[in-house]
PLY file of the C-alpha trace (Angstrom):
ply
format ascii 1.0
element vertex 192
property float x
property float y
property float z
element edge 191
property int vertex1
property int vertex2
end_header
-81.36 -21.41 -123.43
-81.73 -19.69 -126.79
-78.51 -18.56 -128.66
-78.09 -14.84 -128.38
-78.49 -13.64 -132.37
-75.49 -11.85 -132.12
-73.17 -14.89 -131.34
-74.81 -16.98 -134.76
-72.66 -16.99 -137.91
-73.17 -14.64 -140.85
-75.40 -16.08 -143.53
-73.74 -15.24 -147.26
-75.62 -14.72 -150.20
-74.47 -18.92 -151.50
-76.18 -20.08 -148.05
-79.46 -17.92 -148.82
-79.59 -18.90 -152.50
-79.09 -22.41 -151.55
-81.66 -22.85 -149.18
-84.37 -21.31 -150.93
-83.32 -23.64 -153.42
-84.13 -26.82 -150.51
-87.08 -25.45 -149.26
-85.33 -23.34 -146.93
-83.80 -26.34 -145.60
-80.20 -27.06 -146.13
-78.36 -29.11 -148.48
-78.49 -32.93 -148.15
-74.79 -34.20 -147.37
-74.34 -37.68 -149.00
-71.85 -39.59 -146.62
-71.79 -42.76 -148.10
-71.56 -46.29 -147.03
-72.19 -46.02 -143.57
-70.84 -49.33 -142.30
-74.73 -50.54 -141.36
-75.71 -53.64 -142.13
-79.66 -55.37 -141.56
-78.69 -58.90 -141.75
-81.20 -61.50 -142.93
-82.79 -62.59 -139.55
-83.62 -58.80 -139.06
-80.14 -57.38 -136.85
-79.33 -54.45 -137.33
-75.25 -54.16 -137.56
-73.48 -51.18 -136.64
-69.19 -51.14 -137.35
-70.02 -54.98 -137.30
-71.78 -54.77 -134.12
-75.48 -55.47 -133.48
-77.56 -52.81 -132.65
-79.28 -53.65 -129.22
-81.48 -50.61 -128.56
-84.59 -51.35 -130.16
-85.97 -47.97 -129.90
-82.44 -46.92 -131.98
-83.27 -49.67 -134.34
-87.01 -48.26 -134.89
-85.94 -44.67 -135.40
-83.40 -45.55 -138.02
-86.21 -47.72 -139.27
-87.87 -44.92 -140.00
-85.48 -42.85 -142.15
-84.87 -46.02 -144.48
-85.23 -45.74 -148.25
-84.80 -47.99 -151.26
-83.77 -46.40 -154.76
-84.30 -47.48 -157.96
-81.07 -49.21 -158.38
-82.57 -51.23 -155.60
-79.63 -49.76 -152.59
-80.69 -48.81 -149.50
-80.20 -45.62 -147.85
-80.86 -43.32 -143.95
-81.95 -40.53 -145.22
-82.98 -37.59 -143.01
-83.49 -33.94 -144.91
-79.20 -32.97 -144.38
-77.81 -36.26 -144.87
-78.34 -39.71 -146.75
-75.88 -42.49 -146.47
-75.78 -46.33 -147.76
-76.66 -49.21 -145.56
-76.38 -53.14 -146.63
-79.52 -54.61 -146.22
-78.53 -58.73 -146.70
-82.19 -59.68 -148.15
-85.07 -57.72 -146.62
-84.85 -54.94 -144.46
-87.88 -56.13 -142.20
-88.64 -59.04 -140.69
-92.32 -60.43 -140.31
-92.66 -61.47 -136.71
-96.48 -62.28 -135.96
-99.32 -62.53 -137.96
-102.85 -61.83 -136.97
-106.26 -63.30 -138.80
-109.73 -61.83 -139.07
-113.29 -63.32 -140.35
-113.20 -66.13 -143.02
-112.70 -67.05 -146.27
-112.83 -64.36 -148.69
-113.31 -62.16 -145.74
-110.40 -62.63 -144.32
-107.99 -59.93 -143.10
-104.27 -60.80 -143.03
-102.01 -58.41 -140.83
-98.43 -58.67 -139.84
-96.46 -56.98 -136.93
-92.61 -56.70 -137.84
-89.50 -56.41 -135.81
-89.48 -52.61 -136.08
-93.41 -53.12 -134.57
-94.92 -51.82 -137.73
-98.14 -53.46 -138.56
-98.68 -54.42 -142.47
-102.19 -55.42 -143.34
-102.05 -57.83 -146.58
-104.02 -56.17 -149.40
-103.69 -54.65 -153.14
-100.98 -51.86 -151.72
-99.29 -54.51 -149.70
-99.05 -57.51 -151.77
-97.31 -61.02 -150.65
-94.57 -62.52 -153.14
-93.18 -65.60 -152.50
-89.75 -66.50 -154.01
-88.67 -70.37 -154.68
-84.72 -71.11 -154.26
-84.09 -72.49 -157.40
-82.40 -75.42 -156.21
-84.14 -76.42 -153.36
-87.99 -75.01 -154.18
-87.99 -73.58 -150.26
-90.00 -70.49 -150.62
-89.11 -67.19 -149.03
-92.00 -65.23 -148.58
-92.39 -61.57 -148.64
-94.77 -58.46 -147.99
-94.37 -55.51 -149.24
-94.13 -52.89 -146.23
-93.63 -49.34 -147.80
-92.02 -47.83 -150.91
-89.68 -50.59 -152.09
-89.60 -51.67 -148.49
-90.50 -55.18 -147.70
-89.98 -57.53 -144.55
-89.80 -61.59 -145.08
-91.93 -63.67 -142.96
-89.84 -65.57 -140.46
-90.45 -69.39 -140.86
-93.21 -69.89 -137.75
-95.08 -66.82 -139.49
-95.28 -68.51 -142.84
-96.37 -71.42 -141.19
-99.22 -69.32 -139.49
-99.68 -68.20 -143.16
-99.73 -71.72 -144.50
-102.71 -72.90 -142.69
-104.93 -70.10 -144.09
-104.52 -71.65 -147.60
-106.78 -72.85 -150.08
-106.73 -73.94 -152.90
-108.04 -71.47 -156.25
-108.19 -71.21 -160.27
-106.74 -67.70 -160.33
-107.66 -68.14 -163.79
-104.26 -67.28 -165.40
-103.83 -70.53 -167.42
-100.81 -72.36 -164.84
-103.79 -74.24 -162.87
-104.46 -74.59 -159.47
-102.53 -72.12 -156.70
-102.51 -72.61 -153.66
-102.62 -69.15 -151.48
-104.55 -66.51 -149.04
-107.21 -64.20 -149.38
-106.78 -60.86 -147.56
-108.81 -57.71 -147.94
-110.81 -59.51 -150.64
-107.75 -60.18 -152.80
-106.63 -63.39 -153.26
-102.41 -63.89 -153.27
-101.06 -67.19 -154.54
-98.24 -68.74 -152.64
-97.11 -71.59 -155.40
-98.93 -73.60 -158.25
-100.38 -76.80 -157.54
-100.92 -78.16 -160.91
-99.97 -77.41 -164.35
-101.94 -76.14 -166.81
-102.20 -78.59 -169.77
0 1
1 2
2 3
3 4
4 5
5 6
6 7
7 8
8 9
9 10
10 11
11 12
12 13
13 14
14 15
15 16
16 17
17 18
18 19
19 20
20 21
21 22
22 23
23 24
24 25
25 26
26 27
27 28
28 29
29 30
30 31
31 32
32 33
33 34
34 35
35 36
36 37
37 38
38 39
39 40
40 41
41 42
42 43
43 44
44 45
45 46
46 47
47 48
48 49
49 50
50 51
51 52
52 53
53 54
54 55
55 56
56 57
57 58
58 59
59 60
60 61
61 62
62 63
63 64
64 65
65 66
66 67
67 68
68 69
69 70
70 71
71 72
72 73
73 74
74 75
75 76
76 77
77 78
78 79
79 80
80 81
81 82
82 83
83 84
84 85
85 86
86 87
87 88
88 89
89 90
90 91
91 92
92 93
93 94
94 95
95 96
96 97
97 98
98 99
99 100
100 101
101 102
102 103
103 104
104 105
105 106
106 107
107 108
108 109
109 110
110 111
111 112
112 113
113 114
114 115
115 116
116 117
117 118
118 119
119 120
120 121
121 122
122 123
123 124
124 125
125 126
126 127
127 128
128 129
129 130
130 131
131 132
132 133
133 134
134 135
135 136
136 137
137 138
138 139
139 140
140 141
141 142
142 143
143 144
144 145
145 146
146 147
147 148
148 149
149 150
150 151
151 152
152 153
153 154
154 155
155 156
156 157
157 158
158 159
159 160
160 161
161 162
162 163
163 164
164 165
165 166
166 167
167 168
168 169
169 170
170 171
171 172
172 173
173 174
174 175
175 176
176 177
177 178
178 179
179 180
180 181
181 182
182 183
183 184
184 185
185 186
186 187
187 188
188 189
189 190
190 191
């Protein structure tokens, strides 16, 4: 039922100025650490709870951004507040392949059922642990954003490998080719 005009509270000349300052919008509230965390296998933690509704999950999925600083933030036009994201905020789930070789299409489905296609805007980095070489593989998602590929995805990944000069003077890399782009996973040989 619409809210008789009468009953709404007077606007002052601060809440005019301010939103046509927004946009007409009003001021974003900054609230802080909100108390979410995304652990590393892709839960999302609420007051140290998991999250269960997906569909909650996916909305707040949504709303996430990554600053400069590299902290992650909801942020909806009237309020932004901090979240803990433990490595990536997205976890790489499935992967799909299309055509061959250098043909080949690479696409991922994450938790949040977003689907990434591998390519020049969505590029794959792998990361070695320093003292055990296991690689932790990652593609980028949106803005900052990126989701790791769970272990049986990599795996998936794996298999598409070949072997390639990229021509940068380490040697020989193994990686994937995706949307005509080739993306190295690790270096096979040293470059003398």
């Amino acid at each position: 039922m619409p809210r008789n005009a009468d009953h709404q509270p007077p606007h002052t000349d601060d809440d005019r100025t301010e939103a046509k300052a927004s946009g007409g919008r009003p001021p974003q509230t900054i609230c802080g650490d909100l108390d979410m965390r995304i652990a590393r296998d892709g839960t999302w933690f609420y007051h140290g709870s998991p999250i269960g509704r997906k569909e909650l999950v996916r909305l707040f999925s949504t709303v996430l951004k990554r600053e400069d600083d590299g902290t992650y933030w909801l942020e909806t036009p009237v309020e932004k507040g901090r979240v803990e994201v433990e490595d990536a905020p997205f976890l790489a789930v499935e992967m799909e392949a299309e055509g061959d070789g250098r043909n080949r299409s690479l696409r991922f489905r994450t938790n949040v059922d977003d689907w990434v296609t591998l390519d020049d805007e969505h590029p794959l980095r792998v990361e070695h642990d320093p003292d055990t070489g296991e690689p932790s593989p990652y593609i980028h998602v949106r803005k900052g954003l990126e989701a790791r590929l769970n272990r049986a995805v990599y795996y998936d990944l794996v298999e598409h490998g070949v072997e390639e000069d990229a021509g940068d003077g380490k040697g020989v890399h193994y990686g994937v080719w995706s949307n005509g782009t080739f993306f190295p996973m690790g270096t096979l040989t040293e470059a003398d």
